[in-house]
MARBA-3410 file (N, C-alpha, C, O; in Angstrom, 1 decimal):
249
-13.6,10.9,67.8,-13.4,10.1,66.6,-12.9,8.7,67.0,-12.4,8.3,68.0 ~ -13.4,8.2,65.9,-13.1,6.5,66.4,-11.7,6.1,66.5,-10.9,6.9,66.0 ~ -11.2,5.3,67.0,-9.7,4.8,67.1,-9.1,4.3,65.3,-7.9,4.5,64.9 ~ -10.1,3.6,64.4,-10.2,3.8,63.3,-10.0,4.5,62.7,-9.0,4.4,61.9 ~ -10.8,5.5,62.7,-10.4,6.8,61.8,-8.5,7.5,62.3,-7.8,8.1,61.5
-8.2,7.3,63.3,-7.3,7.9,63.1,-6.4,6.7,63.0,-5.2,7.0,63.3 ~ -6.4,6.1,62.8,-5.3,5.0,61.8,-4.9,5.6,60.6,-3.8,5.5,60.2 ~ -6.0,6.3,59.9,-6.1,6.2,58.3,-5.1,7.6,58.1,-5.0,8.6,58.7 ~ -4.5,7.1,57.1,-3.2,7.9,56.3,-3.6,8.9,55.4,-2.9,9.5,54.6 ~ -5.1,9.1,55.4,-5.6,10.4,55.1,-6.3,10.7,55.4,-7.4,10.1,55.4
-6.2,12.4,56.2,-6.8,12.8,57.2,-8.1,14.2,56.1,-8.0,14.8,55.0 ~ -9.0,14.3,56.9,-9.9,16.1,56.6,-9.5,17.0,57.5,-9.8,17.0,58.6 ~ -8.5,18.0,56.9,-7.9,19.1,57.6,-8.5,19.9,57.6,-9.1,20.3,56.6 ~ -8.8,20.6,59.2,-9.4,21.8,59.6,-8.2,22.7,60.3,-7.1,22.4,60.6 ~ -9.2,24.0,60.4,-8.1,25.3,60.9,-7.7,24.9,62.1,-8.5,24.6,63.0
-6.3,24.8,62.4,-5.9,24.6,63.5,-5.3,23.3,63.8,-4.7,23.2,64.9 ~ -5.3,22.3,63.1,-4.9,20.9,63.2,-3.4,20.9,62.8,-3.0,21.5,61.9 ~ -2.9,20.3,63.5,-1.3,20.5,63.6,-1.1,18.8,62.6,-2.0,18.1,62.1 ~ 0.7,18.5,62.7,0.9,17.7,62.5,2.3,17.8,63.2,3.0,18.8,63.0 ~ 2.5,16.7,64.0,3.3,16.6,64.9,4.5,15.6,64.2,4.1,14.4,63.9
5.9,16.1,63.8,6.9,15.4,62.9,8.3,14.8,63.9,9.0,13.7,63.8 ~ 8.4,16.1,64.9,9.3,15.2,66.1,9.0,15.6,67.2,9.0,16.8,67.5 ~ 8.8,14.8,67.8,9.0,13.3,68.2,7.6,13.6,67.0,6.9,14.6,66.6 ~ 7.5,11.9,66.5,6.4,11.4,65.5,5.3,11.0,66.5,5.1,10.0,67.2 ~ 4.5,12.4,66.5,3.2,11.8,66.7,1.5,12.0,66.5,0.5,12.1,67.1
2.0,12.1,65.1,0.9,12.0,64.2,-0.1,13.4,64.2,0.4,14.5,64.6 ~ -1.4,13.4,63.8,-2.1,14.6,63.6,-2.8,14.8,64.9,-3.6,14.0,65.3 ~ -2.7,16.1,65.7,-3.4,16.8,66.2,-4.6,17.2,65.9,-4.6,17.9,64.9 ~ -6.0,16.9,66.6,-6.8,17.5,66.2,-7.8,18.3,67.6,-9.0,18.7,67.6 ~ -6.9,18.4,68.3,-7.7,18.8,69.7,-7.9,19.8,69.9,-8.7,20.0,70.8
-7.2,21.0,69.1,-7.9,22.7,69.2,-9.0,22.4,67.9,-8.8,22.2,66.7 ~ -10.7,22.6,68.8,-11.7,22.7,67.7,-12.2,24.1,67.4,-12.6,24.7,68.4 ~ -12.3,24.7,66.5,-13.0,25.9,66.4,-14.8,25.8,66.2,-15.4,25.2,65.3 ~ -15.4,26.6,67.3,-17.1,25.7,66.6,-17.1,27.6,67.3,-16.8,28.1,68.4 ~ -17.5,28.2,66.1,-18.3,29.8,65.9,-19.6,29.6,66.8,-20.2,28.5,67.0
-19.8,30.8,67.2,-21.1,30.8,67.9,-21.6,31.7,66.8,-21.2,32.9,67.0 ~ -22.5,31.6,65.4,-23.3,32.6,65.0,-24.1,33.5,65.3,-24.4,34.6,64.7 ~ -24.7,32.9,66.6,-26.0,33.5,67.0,-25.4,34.9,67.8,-26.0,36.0,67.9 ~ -24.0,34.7,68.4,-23.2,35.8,69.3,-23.1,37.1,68.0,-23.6,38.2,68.1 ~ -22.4,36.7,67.1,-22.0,37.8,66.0,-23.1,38.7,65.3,-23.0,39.8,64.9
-24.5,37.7,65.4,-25.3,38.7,65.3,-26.2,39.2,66.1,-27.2,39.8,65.6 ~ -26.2,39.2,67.5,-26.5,39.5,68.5,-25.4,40.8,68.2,-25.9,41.9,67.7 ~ -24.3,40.7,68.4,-23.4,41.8,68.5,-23.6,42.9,67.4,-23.4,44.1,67.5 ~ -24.0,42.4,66.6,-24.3,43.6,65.1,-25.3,44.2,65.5,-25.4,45.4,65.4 ~ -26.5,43.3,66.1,-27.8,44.4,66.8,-27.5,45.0,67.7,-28.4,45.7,68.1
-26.5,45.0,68.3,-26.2,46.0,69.6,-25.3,47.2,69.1,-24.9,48.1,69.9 ~ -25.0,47.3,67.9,-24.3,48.0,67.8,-24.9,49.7,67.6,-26.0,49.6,67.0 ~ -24.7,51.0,67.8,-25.5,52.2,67.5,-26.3,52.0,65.8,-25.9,51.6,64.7 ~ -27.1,52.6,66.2,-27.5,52.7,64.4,-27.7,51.9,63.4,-28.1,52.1,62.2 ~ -27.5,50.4,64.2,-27.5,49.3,63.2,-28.9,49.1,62.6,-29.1,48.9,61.4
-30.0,49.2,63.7,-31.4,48.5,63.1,-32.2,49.9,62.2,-33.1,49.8,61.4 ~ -31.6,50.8,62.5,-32.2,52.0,61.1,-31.3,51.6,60.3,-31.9,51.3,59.3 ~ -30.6,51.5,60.3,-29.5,51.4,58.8,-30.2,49.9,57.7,-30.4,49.8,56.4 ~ -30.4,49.0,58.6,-31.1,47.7,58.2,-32.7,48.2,58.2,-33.0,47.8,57.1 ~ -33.1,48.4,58.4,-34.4,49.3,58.0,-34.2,49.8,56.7,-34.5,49.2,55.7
-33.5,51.4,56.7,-33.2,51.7,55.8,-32.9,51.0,54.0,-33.4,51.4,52.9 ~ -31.9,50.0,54.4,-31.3,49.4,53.5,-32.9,48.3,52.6,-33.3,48.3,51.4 ~ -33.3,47.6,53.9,-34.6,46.9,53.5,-35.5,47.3,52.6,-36.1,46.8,51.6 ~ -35.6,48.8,53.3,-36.7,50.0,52.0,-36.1,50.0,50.8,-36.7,49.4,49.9 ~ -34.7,50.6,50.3,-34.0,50.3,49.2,-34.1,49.4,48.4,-34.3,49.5,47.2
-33.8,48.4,49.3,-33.8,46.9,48.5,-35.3,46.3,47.8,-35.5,45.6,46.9 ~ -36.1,47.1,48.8,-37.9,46.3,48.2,-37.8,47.5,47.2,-37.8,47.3,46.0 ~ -37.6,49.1,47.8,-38.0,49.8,46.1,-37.4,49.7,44.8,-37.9,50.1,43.8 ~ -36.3,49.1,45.0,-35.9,48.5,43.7,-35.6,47.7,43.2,-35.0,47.6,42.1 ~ -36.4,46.8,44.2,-36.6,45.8,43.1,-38.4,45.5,42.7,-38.9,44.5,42.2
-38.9,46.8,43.0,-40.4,46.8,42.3,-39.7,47.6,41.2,-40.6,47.7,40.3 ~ -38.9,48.0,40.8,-38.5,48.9,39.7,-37.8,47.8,38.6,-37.9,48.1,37.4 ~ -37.2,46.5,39.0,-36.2,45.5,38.4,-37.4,45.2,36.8,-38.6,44.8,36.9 ~ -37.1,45.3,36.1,-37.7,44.2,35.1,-37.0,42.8,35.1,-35.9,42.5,34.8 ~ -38.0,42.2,35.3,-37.1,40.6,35.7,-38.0,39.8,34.4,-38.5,38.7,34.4
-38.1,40.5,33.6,-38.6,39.5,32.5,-37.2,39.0,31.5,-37.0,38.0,30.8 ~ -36.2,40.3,31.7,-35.6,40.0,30.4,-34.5,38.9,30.6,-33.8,38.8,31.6 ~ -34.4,37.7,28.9,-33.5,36.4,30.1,-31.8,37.1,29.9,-30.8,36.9,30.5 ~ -32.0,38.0,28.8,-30.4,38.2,28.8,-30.0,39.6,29.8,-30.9,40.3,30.3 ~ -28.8,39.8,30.1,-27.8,39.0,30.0,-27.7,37.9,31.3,-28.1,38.1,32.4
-27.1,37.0,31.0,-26.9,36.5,32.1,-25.5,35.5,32.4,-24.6,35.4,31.7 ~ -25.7,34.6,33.9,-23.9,34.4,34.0,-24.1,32.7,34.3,-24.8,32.1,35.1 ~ -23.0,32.1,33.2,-22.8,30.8,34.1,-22.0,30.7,34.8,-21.5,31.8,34.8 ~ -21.4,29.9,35.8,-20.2,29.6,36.7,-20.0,28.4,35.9,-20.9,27.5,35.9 ~ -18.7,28.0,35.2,-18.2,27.4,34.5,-17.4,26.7,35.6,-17.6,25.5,35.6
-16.8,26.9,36.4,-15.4,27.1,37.1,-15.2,28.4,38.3,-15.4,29.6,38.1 ~ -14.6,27.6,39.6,-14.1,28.6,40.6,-13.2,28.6,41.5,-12.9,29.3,42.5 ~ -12.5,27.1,40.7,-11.6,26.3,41.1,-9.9,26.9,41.4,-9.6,28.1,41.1 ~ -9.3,26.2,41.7,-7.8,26.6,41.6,-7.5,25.4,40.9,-8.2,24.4,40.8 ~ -6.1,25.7,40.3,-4.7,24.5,40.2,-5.1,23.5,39.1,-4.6,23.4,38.0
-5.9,22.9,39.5,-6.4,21.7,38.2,-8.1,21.7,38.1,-8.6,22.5,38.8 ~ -8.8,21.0,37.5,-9.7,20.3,37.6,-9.8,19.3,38.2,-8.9,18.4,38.1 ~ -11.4,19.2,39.2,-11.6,17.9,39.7,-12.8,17.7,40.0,-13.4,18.7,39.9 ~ -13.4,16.7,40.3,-14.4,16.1,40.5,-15.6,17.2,40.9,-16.8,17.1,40.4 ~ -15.3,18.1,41.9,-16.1,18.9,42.7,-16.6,20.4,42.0,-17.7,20.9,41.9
-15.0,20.7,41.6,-15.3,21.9,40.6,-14.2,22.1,39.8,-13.1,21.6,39.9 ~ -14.7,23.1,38.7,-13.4,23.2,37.9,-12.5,24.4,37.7,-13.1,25.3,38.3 ~ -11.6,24.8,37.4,-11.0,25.9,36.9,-11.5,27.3,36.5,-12.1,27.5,35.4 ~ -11.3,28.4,37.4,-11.6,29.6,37.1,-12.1,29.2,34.9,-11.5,28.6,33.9 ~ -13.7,29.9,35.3,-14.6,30.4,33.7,-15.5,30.9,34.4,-15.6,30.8,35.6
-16.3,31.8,33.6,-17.7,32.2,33.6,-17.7,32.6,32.1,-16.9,33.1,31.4 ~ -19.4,32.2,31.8,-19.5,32.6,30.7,-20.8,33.5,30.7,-21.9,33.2,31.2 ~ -20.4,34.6,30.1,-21.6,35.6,30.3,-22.0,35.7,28.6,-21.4,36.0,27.6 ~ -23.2,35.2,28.9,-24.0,35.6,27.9,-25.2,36.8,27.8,-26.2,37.1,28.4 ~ -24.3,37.3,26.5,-24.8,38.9,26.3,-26.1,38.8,25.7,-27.0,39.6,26.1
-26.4,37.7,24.6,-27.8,37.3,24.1,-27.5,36.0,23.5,-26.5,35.3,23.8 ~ -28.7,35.6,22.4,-28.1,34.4,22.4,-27.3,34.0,21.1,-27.0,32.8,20.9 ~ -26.9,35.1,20.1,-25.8,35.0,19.9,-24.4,35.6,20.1,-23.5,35.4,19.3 ~ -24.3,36.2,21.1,-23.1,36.6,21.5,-22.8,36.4,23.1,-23.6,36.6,24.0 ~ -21.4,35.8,23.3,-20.9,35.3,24.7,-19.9,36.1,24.8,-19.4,36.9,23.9
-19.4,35.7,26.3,-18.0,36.6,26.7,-17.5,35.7,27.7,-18.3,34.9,28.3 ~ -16.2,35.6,27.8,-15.5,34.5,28.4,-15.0,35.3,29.6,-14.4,36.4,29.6 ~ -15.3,34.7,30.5,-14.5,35.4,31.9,-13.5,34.9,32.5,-13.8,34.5,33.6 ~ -12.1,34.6,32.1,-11.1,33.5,32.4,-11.4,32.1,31.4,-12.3,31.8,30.6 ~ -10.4,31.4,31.9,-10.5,30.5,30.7,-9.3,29.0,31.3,-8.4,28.4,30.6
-9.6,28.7,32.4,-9.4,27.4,32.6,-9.0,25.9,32.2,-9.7,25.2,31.6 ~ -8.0,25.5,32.6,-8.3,24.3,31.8,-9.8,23.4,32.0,-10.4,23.3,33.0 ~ -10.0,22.9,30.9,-11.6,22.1,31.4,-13.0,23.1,30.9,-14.1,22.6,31.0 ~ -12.8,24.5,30.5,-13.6,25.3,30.1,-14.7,24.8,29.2,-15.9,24.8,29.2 ~ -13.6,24.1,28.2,-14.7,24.3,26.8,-15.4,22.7,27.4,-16.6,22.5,26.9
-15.0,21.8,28.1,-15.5,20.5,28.7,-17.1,20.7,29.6,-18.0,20.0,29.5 ~ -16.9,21.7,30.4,-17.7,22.6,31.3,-19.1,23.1,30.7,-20.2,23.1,31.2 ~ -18.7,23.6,29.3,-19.7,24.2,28.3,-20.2,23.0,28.0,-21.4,22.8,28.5 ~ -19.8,22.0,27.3,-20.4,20.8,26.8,-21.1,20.4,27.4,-22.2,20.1,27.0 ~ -20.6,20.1,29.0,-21.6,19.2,30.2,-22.6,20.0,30.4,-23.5,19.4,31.1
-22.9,21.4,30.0,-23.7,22.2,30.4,-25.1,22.3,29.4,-26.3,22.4,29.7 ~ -24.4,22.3,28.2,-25.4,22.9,27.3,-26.0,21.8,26.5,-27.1,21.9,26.0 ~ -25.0,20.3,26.5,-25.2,19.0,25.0,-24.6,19.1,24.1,-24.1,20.1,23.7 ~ -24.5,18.0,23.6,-23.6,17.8,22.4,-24.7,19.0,21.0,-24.1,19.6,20.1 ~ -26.2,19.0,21.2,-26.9,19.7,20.2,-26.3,20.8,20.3,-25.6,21.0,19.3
-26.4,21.9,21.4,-26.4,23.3,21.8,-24.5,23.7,21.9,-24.1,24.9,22.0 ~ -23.7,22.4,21.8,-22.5,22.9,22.6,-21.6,23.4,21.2,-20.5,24.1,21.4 ~ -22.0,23.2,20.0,-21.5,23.9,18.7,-21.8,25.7,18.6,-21.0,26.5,18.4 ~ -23.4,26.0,18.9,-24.3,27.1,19.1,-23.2,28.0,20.0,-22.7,29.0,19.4 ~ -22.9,27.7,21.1,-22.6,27.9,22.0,-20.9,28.6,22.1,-20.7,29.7,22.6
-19.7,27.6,21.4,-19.0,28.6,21.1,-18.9,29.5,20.1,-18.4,30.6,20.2 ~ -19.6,29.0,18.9,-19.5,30.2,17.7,-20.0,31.4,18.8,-19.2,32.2,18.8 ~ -20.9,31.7,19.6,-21.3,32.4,19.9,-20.2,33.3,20.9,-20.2,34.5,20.8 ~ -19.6,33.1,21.4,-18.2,33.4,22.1,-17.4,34.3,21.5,-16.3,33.9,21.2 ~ -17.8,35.4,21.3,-17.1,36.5,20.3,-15.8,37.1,21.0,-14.9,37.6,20.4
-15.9,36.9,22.5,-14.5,37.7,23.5,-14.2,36.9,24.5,-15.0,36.2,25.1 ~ -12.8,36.8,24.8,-12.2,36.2,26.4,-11.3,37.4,26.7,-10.7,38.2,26.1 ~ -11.7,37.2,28.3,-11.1,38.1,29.2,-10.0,37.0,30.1,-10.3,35.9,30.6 ~ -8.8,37.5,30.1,-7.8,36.5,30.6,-7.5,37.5,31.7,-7.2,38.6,31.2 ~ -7.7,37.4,33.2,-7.6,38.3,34.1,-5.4,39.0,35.0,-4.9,40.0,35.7
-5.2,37.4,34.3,-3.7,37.1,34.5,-3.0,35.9,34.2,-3.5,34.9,33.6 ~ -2.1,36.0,34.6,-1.4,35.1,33.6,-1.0,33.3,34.6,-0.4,32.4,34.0 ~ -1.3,33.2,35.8,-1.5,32.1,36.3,-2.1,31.0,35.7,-3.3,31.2,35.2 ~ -1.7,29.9,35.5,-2.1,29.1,34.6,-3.7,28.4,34.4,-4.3,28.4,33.4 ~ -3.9,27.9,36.1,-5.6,27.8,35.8,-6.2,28.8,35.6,-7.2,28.7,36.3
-6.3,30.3,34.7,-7.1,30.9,34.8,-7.2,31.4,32.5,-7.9,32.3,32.0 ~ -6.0,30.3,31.9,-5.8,30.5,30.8,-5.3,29.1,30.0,-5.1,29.0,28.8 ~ -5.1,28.1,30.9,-4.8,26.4,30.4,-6.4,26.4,29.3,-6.2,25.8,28.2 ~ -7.4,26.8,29.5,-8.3,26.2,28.6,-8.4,26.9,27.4,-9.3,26.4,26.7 ~ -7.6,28.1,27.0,-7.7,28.6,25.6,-7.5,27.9,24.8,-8.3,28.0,23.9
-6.4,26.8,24.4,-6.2,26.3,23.4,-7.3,25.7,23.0,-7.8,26.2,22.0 ~ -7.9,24.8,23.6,-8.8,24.0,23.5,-10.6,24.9,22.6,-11.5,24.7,21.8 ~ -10.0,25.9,23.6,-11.7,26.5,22.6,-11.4,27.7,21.4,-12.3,28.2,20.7 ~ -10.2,27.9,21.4,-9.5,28.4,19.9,-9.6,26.5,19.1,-9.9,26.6,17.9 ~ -9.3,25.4,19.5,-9.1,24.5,18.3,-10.9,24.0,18.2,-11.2,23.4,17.2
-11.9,24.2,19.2,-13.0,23.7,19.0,-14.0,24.7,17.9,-14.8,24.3,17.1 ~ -13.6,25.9,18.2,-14.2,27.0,17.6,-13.7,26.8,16.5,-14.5,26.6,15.6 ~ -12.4,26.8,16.3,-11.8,27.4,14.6,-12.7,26.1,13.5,-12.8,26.2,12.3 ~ -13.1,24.9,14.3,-14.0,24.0,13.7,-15.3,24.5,13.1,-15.8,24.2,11.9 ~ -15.9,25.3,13.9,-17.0,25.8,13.5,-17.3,27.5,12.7,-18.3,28.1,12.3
-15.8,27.9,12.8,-15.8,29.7,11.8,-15.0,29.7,11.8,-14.3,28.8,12.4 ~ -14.4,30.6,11.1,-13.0,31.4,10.8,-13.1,32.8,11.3,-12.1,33.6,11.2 ~ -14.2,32.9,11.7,-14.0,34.1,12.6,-13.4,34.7,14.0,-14.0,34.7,15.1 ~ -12.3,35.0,14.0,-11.3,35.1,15.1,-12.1,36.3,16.3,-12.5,37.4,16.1 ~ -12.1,35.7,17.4,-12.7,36.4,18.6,-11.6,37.5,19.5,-10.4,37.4,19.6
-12.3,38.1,19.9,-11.8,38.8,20.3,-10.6,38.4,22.0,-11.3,37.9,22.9 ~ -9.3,38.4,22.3,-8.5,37.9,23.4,-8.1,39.0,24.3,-7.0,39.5,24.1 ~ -8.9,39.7,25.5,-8.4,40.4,26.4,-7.4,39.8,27.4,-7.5,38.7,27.9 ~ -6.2,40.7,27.8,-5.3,40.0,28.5,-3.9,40.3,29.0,-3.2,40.8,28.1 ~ -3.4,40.1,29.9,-2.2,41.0,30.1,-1.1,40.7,28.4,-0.8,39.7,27.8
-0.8,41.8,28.2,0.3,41.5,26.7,1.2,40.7,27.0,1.4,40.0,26.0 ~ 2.0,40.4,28.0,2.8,39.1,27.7,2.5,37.8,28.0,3.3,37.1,28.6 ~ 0.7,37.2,27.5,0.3,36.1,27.2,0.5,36.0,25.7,0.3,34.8,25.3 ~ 0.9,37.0,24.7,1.4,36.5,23.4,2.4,36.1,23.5,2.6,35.4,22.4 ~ 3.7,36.0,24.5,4.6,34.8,24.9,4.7,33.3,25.1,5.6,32.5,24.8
3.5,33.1,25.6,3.2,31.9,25.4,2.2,31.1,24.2,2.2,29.9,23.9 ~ 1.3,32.1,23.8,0.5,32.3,22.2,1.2,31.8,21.2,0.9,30.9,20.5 ~ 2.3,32.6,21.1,3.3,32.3,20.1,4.2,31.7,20.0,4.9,31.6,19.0 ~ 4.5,31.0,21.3,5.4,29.9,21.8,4.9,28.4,21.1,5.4,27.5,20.5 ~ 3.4,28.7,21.5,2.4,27.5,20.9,2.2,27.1,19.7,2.2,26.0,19.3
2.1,28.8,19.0,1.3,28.7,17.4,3.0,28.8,16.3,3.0,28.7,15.1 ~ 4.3,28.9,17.4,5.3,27.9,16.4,5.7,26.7,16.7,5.9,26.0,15.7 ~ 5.8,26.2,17.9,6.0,24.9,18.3,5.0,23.7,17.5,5.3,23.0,16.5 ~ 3.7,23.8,18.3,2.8,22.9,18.2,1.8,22.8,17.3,1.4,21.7,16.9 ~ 0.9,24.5,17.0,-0.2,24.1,16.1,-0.4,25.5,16.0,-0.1,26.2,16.9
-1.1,26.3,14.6,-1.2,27.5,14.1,-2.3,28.0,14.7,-3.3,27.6,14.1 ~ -2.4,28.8,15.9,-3.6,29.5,16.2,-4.0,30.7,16.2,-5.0,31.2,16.6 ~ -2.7,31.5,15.4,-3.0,33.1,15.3,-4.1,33.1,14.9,-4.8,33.6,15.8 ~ -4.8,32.9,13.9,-6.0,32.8,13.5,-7.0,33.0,14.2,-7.9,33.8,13.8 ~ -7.1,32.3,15.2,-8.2,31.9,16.2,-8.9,33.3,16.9,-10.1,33.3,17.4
-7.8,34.5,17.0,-8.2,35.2,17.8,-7.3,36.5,17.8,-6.2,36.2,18.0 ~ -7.5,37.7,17.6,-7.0,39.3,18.0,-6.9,39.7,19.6,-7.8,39.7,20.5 ~ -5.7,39.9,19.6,-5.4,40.5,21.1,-5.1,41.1,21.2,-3.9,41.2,20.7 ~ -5.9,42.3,22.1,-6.3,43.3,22.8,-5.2,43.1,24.1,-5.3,42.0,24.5 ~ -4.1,43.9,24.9,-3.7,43.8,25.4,-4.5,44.8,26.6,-4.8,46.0,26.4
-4.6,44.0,27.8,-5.4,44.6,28.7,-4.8,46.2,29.1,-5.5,47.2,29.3 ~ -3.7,46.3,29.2,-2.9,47.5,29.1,-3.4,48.7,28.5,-3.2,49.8,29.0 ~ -4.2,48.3,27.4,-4.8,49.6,26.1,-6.2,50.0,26.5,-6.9,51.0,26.2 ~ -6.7,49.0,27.4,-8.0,49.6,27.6,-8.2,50.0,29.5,-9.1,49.8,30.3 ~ -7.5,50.4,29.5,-7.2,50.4,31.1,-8.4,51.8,31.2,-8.3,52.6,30.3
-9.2,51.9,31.9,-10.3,52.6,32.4,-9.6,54.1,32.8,-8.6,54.2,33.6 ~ -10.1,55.3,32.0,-9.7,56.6,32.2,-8.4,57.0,31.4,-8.2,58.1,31.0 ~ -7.5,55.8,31.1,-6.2,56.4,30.2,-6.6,54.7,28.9,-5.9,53.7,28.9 ~ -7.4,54.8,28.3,-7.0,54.1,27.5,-6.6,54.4,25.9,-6.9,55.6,25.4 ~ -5.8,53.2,24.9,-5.1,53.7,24.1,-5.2,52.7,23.2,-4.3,52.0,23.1
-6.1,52.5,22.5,-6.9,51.5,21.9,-7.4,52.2,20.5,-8.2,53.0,20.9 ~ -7.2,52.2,18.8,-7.2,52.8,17.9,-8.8,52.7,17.7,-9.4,51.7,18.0 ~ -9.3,53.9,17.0,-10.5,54.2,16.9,-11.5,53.1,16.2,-12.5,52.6,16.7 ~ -11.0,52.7,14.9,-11.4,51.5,14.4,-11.4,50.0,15.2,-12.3,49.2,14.9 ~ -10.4,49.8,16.2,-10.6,48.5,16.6,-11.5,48.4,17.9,-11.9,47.3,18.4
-11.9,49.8,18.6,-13.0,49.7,19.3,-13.9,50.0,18.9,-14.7,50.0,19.9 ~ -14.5,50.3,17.7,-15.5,50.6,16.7,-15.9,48.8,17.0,-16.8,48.4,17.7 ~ -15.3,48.4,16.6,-14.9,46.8,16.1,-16.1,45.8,17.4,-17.1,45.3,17.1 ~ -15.3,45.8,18.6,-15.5,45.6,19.8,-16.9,45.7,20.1,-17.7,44.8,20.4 ~ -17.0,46.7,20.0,-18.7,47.3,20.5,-19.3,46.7,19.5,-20.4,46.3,20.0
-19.2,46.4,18.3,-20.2,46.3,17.0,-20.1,44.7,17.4,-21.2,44.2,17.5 ~ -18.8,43.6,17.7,-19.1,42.3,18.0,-19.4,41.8,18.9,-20.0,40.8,18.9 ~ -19.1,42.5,20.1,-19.5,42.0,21.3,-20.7,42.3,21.6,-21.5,41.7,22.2 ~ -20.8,43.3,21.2,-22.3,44.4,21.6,-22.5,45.1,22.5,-23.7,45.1,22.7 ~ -21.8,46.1,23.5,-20.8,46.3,24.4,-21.5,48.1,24.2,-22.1,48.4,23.3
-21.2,48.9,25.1,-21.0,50.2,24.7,-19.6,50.3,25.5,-19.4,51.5,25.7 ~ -18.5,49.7,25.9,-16.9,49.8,26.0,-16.9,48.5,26.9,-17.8,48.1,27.6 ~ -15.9,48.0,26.7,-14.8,47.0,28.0,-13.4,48.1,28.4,-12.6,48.8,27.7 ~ -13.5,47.9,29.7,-12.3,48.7,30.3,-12.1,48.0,31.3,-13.0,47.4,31.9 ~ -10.8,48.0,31.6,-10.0,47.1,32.4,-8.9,47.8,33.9,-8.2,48.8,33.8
-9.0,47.3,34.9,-8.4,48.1,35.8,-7.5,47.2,36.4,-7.8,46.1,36.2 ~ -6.0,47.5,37.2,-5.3,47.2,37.6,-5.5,46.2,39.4,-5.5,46.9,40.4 ~ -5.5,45.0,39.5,-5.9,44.6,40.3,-4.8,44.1,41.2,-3.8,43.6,40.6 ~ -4.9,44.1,43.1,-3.8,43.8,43.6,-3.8,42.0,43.7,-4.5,41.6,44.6 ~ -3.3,41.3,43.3,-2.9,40.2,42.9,-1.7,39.5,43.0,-1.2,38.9,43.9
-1.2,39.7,41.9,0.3,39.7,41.0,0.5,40.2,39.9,-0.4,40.9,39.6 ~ 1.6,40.2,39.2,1.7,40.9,38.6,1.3,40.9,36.9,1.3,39.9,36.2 ~ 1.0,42.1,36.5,0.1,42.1,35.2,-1.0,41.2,35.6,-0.9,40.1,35.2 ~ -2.3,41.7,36.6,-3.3,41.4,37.1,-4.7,42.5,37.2,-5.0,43.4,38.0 ~ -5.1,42.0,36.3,-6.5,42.9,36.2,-7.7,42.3,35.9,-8.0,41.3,35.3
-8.7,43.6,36.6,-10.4,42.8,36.5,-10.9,43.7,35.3,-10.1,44.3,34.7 ~ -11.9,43.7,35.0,-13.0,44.1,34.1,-13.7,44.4,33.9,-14.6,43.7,34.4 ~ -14.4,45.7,33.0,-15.5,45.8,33.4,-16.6,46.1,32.1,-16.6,47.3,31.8 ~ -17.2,45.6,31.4,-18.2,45.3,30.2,-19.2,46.1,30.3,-20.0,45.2,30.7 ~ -19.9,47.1,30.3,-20.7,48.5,30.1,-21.7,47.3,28.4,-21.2,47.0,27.3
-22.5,47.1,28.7,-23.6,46.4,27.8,-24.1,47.7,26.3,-23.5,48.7,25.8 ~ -25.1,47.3,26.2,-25.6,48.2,24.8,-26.8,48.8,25.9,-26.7,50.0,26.1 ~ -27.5,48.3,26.5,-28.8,48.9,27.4,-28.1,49.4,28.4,-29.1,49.9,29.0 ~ -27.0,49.7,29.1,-26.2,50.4,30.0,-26.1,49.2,31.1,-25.7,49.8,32.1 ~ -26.3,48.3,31.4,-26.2,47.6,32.3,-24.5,47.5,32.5,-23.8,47.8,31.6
-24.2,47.2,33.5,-22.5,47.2,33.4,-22.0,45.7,34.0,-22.6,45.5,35.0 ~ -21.3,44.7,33.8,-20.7,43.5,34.6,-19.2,43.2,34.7,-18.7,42.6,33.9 ~ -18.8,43.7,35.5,-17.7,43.4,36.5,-17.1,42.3,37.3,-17.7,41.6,38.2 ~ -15.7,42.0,36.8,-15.0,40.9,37.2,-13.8,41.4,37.5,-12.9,40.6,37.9
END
């Protein structure tokens, strides 16, 4: 590296680069890590059994996907966000939005920058279409980039229906829900929540009518939710379709 470059008071950190505080002398960059790829898979061909197995697996993979119907466009997934901590230039904040058809969506986390994400994606024509269509959010936990963008598409939405969507989510995000909708601005409206707790996969506890509900708006044959190691009150998801397809987060 040039004598230049290491002048400059902001560095590109790689694995292993130190920073030297006493005695002061500046950034280390002289342990480089450079992988040899070609060794790791050399090594996996040497291993017993590997090239039947990769055989095997190849047969699998071609016979089923002569079986795939790849005509149909739904359902399918955007990547909204896969970000941490804030929004920025590169990417944004945990979202996906899975669209079930094309009037019904499902929110996969919820971001700050979400409903911004949708806009840049779809147009100002399509980006109205787009949330009415948004019938469910799955809030996976309660860390903030992965639920900063609710407000925003509870006040964009309630513009366009009064129809309140469905909010999956650990139950004590109505702590901060209702922290909001007395402080700053009335959003109960916006949305029924489902506390992820009630639909937990094999013990769930969820009243007959309001999963009646669920399946009929989302279009769904169940959402069930499982306990994930994370932190705490952290869980993923999993959406069982009306044609049995299943999608997992």
């Amino acid at each position: 590296e040039t004598e230049e470059n290491n002048k400059l008071r902001i560095h590109k950190a790689k694995t292993l680069n130190a920073v030297h505080l006493r005695p002061l002398e500046g950034v280390d960059k002289s342990i480089k890590i450079e992988p040899n790829r070609q060794a790791y898979i050399n090594e996996a061909f040497q291993t017993d059994g590997f090239l039947d197995s990769l055989a095997e697996l190849q047969t699998e993979i071609n016979a089923k996907t002569k079986t795939l119907d790849l005509t149909e466009e739904y359902p399918k997934l955007l990547v909204l966000g896969t970000g941490s901590c804030i929004p920025n230039k590169i990417r944004n904040t945990s979202g996906l939005l899975l669209r079930i058809d094309a009037e019904t969506s499902f929110l996969l986390d919820c971001g700050e920058g979400t409903a911004g994400q949708i806009l840049r994606f779809f147009g100002v024509e399509e980006y109205p279409k787009i949330l009415k269509s948004i019938k469910g959010i799955f809030i996976s936990h309660l860390h903030a980039d992965h639920h900063l963008g609710l407000i925003n598409i509870f006040q964009q939405r309630q513009k366009l229906t009064s129809e309140p969507l469905f909010l999956f989510g650990p139950k004590k995000i109505h702590l901060w829900l209702q922290l909001y909708n007395q402080k700053f601005e009335k959003i109960n409206n916006a949305f029924n929540l489902i506390p992820s707790e009630n639909v937990v996969i094999y013990t769930p506890n969820l009243p007959a009518e309001i999963e009646e509900q669920v399946r009929k708006v989302l279009k769904v044959q169940k959402v069930e939710t499982v306990q994930v190691n994370h932190c705490a009150y952290a869980y993923g998801v999993a959406l069982t379709l009306e044609n049995g397809k299943k999608v997992v987060y």
